[in-house]
VEXLUMBA-155172 format. One record per atom (N, C-alpha, C, O): x negated, y negated, z; residue in three letters. Coordinates in steps of 0.05 Angstrom, whole numbers, plus 32768, in hexadecimal, padded with zeros to 4 digits. Last residue first. Example, Ala and Ser with C-alpha at 12.3 -4.5 7.8 and 13.67 -1.06 7.14 Angstrom:
BEGIN
7EFF802D808ESER7EEF8015808FSER7EFE7FFF809DSER7EF47FE980A1SER7EF88072809CALA7F0A805A809CALA7EF88042809CALA7EE3804280A9ALA
end
This chain:
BEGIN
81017C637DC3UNK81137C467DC7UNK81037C2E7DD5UNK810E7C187DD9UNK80D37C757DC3UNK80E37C827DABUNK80FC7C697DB0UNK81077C607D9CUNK80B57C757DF5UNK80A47C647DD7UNK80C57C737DC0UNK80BF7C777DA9UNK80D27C927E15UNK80CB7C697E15UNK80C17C667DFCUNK80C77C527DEFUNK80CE7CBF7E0DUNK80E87CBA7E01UNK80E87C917E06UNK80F67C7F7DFEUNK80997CCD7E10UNK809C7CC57DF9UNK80C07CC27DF2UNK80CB7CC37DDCUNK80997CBE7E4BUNK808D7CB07E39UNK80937CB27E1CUNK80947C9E7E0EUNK80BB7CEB7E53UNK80C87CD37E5EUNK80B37CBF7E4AUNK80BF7CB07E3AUNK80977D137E50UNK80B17D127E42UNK80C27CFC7E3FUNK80D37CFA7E2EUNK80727D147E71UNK806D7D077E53UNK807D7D097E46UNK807A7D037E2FUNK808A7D1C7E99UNK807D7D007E93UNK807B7CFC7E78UNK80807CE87E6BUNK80A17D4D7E98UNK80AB7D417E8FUNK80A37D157E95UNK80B17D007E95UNK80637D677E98UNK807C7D6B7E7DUNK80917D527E7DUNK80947D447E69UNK80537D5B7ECDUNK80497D507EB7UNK80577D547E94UNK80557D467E80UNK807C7D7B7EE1UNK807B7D5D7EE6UNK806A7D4D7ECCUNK80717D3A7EBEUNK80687DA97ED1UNK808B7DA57ECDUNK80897D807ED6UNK809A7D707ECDUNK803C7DB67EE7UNK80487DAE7EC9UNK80597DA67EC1UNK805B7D9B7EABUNK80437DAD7F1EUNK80357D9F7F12UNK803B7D917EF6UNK803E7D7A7EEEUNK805F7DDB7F25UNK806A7DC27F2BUNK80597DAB7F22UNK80647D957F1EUNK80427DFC7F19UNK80577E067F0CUNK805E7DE17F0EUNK80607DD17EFBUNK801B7DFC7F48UNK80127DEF7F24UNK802C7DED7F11UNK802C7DDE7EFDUNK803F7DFE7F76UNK80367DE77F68UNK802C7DE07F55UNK802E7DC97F4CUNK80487E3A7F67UNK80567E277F6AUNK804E7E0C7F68UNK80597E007F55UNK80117E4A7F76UNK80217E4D7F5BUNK80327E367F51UNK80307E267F3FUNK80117E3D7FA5UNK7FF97E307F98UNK80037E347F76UNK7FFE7E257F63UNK80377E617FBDUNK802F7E447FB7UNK80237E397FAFUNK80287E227FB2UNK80257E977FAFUNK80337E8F7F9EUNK803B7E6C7FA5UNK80447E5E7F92UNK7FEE7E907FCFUNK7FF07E9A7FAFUNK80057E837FA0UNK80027E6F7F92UNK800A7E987FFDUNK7FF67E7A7FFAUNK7FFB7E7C7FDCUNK800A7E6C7FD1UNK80267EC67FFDUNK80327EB58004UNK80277E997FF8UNK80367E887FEEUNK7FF47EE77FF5UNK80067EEA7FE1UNK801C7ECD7FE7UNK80207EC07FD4UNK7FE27EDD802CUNK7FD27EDC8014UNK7FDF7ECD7FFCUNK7FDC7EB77FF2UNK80007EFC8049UNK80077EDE804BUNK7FF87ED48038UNK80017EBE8030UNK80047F258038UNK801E7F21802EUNK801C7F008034UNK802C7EEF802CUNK7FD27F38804BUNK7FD17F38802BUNK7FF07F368024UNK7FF87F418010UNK7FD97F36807AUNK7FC77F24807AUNK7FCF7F1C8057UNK7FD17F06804DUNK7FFD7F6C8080UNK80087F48808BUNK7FF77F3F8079UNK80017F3D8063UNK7FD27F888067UNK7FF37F838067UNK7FF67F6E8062UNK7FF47F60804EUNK7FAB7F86809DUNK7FA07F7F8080UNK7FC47F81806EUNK7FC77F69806BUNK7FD17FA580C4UNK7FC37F8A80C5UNK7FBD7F7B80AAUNK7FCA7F6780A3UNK7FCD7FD480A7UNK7FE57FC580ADUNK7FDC7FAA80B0UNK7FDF7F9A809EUNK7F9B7FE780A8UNK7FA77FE1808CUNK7FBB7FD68095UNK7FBE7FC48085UNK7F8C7FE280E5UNK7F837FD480D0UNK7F917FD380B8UNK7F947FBB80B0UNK7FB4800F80F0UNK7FB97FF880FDUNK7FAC7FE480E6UNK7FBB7FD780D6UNK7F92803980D0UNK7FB3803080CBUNK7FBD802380D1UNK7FD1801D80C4UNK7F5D803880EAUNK7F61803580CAUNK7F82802580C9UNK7F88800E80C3UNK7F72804D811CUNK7F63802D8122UNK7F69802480FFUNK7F76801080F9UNK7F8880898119UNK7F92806E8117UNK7F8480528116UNK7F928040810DUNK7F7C80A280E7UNK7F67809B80F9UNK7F80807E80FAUNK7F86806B80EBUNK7F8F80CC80B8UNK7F8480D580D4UNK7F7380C480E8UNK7F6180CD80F6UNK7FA480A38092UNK7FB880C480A6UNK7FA780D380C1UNK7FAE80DF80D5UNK7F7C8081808FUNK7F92808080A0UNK7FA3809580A8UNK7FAE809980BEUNK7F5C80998066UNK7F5280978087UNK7F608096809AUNK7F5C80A080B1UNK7F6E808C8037UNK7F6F80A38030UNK7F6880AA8054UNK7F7080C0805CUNK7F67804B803EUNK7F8D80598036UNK7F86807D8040UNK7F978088804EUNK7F34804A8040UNK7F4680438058UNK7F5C8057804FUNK7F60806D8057UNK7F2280538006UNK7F12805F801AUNK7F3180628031UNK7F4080768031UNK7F4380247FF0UNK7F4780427FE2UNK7F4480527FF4UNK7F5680607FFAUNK7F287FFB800DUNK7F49800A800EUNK7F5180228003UNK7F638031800BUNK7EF77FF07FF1UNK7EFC7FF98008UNK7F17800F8014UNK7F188025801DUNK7F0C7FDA7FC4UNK7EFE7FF67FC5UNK7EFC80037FE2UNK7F00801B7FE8UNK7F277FB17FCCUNK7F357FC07FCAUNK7F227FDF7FC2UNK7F2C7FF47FBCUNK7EF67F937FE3UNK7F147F9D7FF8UNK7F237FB57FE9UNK7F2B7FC97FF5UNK7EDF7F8B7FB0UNK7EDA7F9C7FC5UNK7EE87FA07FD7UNK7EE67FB77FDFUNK7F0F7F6D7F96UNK7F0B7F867F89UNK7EF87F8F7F9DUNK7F017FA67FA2UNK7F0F7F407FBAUNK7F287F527FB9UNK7F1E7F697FAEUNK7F247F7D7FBBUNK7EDE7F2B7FAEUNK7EDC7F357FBFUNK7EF37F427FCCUNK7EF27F4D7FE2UNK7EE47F167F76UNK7ECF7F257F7AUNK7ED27F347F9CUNK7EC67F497FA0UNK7F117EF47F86UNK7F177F0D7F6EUNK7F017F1E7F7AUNK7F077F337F87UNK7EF87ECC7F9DUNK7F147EDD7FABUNK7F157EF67F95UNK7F1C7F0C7F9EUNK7EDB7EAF7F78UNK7EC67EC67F8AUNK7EE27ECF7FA2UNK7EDB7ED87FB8UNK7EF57EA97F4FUNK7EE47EC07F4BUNK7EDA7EC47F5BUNK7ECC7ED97F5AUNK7F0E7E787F6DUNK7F1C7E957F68UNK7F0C7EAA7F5CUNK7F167EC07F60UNK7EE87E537F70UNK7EEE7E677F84UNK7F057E827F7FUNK7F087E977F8BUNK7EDC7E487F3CUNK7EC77E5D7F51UNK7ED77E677F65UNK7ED77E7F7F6CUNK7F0A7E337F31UNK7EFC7E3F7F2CUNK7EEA7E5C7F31UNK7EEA7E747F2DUNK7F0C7E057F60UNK7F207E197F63UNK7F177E317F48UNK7F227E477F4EUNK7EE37DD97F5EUNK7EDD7DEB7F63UNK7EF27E0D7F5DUNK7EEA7E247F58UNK7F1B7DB87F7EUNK7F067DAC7F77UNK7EFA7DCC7F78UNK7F017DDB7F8BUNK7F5F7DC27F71UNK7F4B7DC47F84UNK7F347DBF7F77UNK7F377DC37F5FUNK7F7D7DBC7F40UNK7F837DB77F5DUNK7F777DB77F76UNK7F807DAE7F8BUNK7F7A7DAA7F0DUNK7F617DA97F1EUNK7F727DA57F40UNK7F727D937F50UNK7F927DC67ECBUNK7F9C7DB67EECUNK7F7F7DBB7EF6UNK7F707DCB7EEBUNK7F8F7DDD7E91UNK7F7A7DC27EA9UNK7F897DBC7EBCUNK7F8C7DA47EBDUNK7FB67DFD7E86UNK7FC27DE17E8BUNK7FAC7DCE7E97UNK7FB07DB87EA2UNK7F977E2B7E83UNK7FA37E1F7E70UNK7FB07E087E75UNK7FB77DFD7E60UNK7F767E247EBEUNK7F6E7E187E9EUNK7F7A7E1A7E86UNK7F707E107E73UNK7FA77E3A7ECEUNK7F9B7E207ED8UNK7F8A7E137EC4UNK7F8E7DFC7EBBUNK7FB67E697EBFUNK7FCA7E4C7EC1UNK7FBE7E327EC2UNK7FC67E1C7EBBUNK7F907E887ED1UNK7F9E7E7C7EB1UNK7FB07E647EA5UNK7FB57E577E91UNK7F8E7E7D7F03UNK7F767E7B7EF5UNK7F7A7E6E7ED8UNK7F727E5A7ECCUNK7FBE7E987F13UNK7FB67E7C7F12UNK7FAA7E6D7F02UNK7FB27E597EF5UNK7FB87ED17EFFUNK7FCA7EBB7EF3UNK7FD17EA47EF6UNK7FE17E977EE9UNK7F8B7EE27F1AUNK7F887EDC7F06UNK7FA07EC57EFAUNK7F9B7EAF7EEFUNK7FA97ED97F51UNK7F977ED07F50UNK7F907EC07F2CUNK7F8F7EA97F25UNK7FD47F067F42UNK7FD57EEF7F44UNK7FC67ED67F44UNK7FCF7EC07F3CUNK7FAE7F337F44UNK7FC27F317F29UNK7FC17F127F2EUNK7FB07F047F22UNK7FA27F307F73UNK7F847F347F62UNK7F997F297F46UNK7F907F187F36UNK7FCF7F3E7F8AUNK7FBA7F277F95UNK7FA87F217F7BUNK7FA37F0B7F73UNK7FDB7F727F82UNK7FE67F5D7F72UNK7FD87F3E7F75UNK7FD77F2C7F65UNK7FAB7F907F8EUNK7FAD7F887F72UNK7FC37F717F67UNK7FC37F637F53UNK7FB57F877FC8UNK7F997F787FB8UNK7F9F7F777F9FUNK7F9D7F617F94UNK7FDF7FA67FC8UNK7FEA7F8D7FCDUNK7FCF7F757FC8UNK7FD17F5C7FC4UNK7FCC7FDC7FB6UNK7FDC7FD27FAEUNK7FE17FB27FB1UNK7FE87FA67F9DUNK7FAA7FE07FF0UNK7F9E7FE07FD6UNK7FB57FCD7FBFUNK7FB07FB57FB9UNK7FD97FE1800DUNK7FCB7FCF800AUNK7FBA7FD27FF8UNK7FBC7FBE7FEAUNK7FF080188000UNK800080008000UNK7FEF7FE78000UNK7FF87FD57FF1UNK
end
């Protein structure tokens, strides 16, 4: 289950990324780098987890931990999808600025 919840992390991440230089937003100074170095270090969590997932039927401290790591990777997912949310909101603002500009220059 948590392995799983890195890949969507890892999914989403990317689909910032795409968003972000296909529209140049600069929402964070650097935001670039920093999502290749959240990528680079989800794909070792998520090697790890492979290990954990298969540890947990027999060790509880592992199964408390993957639970923990859960939460952590739903509030993750939570930040994600705001940060989405505001490029979404970004464009949509900047769409209709320039929508408004070119309905000034047409009257």
């Amino acid at each position: 289950m948590a392995e799983a919840m890195v890949s969507v992390l890892l999914e989403q991440l990317a689909s910032i990324t795409r968003k972000q230089i296909e529209e140049e937003v600069s929402l964070v100074v650097n935001v670039d780098q920093e999502v290749e170095n959240l990528i680079f270090h989800l794909n070792a969590v998520k090697a790890v987890l492979q290990d954990a997932e298969e540890r947990q039927v027999h060790e509880a401290n592992v199964r408390n931990w993957l639970h923990n790591l859960e939460d952590v990777s739903y509030g993750i997912n939570d930040v994600l999808d705001e940060w989405n949310t505001e490029i979404l909101k970004h464009q949509f603002e900047k769409q209709e600025k320039e929508a408004f500009t070119k309905r000034k220059f047409l009257f």
